[in-house]
Backbone as a chain_set.jsonl record, in Angstrom:
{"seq": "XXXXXXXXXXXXXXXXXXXXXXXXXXXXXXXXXXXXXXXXXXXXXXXXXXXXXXXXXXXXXXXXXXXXXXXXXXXXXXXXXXXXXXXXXXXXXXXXXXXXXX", "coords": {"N": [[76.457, 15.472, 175.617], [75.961, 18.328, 177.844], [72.684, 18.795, 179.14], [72.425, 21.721, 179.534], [73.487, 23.528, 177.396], [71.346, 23.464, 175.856], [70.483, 25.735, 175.709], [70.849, 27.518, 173.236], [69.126, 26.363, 171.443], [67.14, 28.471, 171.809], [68.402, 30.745, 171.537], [68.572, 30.793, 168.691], [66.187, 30.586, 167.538], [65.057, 32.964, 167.922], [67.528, 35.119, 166.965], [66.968, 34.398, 164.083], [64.7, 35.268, 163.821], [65.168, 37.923, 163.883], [67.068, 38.791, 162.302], [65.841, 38.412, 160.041], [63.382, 40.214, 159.249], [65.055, 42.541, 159.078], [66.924, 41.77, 156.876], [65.034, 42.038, 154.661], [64.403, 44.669, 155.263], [66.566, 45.845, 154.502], [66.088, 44.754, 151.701], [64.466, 45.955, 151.086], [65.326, 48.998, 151.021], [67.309, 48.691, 149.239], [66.03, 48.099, 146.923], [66.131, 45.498, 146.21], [65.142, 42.416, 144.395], [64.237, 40.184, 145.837], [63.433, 36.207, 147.007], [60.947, 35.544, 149.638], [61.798, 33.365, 150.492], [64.555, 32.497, 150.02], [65.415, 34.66, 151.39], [64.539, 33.841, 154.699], [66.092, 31.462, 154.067], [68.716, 32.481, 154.282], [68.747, 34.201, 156.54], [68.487, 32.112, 158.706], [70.912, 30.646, 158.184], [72.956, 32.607, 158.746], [71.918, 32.857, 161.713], [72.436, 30.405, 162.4], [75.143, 30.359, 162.237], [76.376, 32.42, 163.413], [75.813, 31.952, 165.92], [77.278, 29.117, 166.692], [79.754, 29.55, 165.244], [81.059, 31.524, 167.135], [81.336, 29.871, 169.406], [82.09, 27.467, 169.213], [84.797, 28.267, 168.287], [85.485, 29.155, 170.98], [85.001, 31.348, 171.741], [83.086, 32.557, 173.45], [81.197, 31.504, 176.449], [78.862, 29.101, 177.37], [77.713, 30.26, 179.514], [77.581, 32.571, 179.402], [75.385, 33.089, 177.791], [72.505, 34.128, 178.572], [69.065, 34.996, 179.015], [68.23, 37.566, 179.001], [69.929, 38.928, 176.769], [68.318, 37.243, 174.735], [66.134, 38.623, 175.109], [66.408, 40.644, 174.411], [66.759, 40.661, 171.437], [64.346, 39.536, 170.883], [62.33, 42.11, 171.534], [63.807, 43.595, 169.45], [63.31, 42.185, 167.055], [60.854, 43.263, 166.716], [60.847, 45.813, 166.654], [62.551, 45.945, 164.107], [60.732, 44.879, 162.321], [58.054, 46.572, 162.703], [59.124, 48.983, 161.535], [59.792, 47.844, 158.946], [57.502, 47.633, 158.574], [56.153, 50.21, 158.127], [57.7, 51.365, 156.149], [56.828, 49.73, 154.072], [54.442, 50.518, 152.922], [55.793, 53.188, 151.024], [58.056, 52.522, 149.806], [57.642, 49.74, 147.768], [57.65, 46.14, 147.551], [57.914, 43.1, 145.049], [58.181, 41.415, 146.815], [55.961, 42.081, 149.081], [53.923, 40.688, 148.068], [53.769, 38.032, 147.851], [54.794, 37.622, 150.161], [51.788, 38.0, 151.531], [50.257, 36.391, 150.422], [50.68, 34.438, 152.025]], "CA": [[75.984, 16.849, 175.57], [74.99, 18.574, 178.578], [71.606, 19.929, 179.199], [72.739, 23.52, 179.624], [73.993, 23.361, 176.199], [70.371, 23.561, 174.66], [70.13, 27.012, 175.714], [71.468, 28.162, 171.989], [68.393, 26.515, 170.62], [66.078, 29.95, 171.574], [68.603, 32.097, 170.408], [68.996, 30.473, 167.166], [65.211, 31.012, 166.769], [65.218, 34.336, 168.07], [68.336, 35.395, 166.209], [66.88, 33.873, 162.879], [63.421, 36.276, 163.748], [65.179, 38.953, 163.863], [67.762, 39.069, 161.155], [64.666, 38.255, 158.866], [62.927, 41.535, 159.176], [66.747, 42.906, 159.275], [67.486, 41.438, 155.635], [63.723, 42.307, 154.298], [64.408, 46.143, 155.263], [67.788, 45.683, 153.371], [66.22, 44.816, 150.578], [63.609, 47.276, 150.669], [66.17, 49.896, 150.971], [67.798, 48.633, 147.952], [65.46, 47.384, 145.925], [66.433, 44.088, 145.438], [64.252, 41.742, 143.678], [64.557, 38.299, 146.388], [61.981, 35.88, 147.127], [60.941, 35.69, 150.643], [62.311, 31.894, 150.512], [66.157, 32.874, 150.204], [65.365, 35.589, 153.09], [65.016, 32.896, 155.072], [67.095, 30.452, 154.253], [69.712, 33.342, 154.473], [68.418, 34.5, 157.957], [68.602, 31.069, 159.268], [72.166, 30.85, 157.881], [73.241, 33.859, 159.361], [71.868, 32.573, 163.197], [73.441, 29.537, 163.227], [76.788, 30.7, 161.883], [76.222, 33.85, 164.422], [75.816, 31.328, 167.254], [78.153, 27.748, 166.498], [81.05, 30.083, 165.029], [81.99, 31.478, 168.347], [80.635, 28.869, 170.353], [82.979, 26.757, 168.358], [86.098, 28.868, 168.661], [85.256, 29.493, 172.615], [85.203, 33.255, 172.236], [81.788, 32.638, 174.455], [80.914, 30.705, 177.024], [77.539, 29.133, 177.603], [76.977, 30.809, 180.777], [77.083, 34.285, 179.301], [74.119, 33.071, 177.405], [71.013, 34.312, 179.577], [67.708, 35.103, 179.049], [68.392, 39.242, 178.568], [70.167, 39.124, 175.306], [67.292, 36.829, 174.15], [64.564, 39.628, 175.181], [66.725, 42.336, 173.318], [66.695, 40.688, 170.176], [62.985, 39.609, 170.73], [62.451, 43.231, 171.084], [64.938, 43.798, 167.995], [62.54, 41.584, 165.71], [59.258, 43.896, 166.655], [60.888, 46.893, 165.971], [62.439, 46.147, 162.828], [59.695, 44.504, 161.652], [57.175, 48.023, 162.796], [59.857, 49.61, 160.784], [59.512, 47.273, 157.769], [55.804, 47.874, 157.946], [55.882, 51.301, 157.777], [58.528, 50.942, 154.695], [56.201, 48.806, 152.91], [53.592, 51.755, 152.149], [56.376, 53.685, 150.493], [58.952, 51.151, 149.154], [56.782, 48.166, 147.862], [58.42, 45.158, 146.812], [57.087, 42.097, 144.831], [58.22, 40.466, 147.95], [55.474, 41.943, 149.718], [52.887, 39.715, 147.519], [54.308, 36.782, 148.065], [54.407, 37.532, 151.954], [50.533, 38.594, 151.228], [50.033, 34.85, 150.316], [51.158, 33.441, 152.949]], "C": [[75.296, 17.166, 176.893], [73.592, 19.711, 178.605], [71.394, 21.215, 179.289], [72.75, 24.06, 178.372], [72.555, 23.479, 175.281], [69.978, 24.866, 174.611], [69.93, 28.105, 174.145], [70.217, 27.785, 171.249], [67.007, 27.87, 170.476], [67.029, 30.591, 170.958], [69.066, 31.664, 168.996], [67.404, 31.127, 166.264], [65.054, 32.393, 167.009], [66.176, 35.288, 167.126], [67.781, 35.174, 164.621], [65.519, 35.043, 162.844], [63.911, 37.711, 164.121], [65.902, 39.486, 163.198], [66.739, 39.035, 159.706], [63.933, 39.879, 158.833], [64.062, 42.564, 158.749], [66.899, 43.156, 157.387], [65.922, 41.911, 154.628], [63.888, 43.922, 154.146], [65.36, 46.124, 154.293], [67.159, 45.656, 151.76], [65.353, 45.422, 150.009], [64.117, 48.687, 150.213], [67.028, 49.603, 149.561], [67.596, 48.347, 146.875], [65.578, 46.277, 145.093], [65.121, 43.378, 145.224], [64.51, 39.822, 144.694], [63.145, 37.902, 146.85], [61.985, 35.763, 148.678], [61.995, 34.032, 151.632], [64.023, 31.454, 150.729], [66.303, 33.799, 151.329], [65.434, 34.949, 154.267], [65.421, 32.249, 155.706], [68.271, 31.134, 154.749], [70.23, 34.03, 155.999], [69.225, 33.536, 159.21], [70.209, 30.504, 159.571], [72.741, 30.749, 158.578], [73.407, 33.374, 160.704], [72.691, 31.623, 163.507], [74.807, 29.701, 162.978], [76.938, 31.474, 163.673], [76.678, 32.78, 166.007], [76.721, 30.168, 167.352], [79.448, 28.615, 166.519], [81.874, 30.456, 166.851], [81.864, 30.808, 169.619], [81.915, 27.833, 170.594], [84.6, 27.16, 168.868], [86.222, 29.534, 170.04], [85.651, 30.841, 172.776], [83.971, 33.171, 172.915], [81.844, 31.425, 175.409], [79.646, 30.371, 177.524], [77.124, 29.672, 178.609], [76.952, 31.972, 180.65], [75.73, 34.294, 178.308], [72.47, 33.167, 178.283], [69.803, 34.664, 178.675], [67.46, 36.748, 178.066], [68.97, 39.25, 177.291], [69.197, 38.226, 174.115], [66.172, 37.974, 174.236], [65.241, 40.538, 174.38], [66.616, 41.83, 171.919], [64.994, 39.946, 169.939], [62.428, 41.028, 170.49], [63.089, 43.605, 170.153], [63.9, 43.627, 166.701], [61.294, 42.134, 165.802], [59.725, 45.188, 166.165], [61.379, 47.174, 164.634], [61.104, 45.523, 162.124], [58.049, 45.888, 161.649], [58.137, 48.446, 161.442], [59.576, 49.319, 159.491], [58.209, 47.548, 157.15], [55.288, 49.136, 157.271], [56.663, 51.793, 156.465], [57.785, 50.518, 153.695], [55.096, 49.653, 152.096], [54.426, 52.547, 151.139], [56.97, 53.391, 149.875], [58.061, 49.58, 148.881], [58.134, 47.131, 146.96], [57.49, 43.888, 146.349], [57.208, 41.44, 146.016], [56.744, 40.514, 149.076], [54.059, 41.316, 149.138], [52.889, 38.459, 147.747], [54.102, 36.564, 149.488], [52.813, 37.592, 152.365], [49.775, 37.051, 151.275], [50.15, 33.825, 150.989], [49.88, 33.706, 153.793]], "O": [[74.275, 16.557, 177.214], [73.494, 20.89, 178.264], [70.306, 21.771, 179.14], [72.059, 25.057, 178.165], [72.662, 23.58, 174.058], [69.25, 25.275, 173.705], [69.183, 29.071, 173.99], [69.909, 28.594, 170.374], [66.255, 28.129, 169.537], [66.764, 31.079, 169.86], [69.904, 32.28, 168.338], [67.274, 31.711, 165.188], [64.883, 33.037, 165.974], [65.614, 36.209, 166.533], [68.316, 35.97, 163.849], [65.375, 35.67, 161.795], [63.15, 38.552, 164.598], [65.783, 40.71, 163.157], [66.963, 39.561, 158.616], [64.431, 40.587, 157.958], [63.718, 43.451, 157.968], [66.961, 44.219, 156.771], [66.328, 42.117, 153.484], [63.572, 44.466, 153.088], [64.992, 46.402, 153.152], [67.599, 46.331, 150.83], [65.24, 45.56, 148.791], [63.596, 49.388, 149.346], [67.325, 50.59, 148.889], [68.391, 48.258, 145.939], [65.32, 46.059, 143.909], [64.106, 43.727, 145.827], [64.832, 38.724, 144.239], [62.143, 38.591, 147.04], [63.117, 35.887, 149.146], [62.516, 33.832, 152.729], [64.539, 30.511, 151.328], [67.234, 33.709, 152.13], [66.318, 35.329, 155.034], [65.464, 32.059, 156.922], [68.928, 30.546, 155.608], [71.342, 34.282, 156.462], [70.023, 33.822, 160.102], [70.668, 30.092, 160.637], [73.19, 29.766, 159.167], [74.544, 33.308, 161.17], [73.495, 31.64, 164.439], [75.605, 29.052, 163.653], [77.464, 31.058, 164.705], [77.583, 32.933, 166.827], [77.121, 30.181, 168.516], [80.199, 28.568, 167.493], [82.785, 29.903, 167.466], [82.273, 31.221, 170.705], [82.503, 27.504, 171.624], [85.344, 26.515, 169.608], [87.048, 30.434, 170.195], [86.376, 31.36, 173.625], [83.664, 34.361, 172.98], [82.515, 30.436, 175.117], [79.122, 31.27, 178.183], [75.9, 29.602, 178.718], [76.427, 32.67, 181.517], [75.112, 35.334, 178.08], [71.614, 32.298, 178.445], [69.904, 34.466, 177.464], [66.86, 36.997, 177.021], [68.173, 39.773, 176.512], [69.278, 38.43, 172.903], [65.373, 38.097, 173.308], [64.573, 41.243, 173.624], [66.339, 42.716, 171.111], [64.544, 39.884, 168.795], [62.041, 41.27, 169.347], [62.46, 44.642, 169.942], [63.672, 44.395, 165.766], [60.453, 41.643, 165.049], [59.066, 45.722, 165.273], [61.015, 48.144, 163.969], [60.665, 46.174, 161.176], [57.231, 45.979, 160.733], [57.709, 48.139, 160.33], [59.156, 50.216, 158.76], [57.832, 47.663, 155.984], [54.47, 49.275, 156.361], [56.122, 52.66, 155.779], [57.996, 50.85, 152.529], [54.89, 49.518, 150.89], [53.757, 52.693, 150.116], [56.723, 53.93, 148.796], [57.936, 48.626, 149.649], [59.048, 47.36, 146.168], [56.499, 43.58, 147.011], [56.212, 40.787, 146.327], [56.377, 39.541, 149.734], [53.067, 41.498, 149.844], [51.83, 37.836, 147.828], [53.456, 35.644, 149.992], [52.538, 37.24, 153.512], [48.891, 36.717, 152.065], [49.865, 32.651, 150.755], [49.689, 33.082, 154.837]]}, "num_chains": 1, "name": "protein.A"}
């Protein structure tokens, strides 16, 4: 494995923090009943599929992985997550008790 190659581990965490707020609005918007624990696991999923799948099938190449599509979805995971916040006054979910507890 070369050292270049670890690049994927920020955007896995990045990607995973920002589909989480992502899937949280989702289920605010629909009123699903999930625990924050399957959100997630589901999130987490999601990133590494998102990132191995075409990694995998060389529709990417590690050198179009930079820095800039990491800051947009850092930025990504503040604004849905503002978004979520301001959701949560109007749309409550048991979920947000559970998150409360944490």
């Amino acid at each position: 494995m070369k050292l270049h190659s670890l690049i994927v581990v920020p955007y896995y965490f990045f990607l995973a923090l920002s589909l989480l707020p992502l899937l949280v609005l989702v289920c605010r918007l629909l009123r699903l009943k999930v625990s924050i624990g399957a959100l997630v696991g589901v999130a987490i999923g999601m990133s590494v599929a998102a990132i191995a799948i075409p990694l995998i099938a060389d529709w990417v190449d590690l050198a179009r992985l930079s820095g800039r599509p990491m800051l947009l979805l850092g930025l990504l995971s503040f604004v849905l997550a503002a978004l979520d916040a301001a959701l949560a006054r109007v749309l409550p979910l048991p979920l947000d008790t559970e998150l409360s507890e944490l």
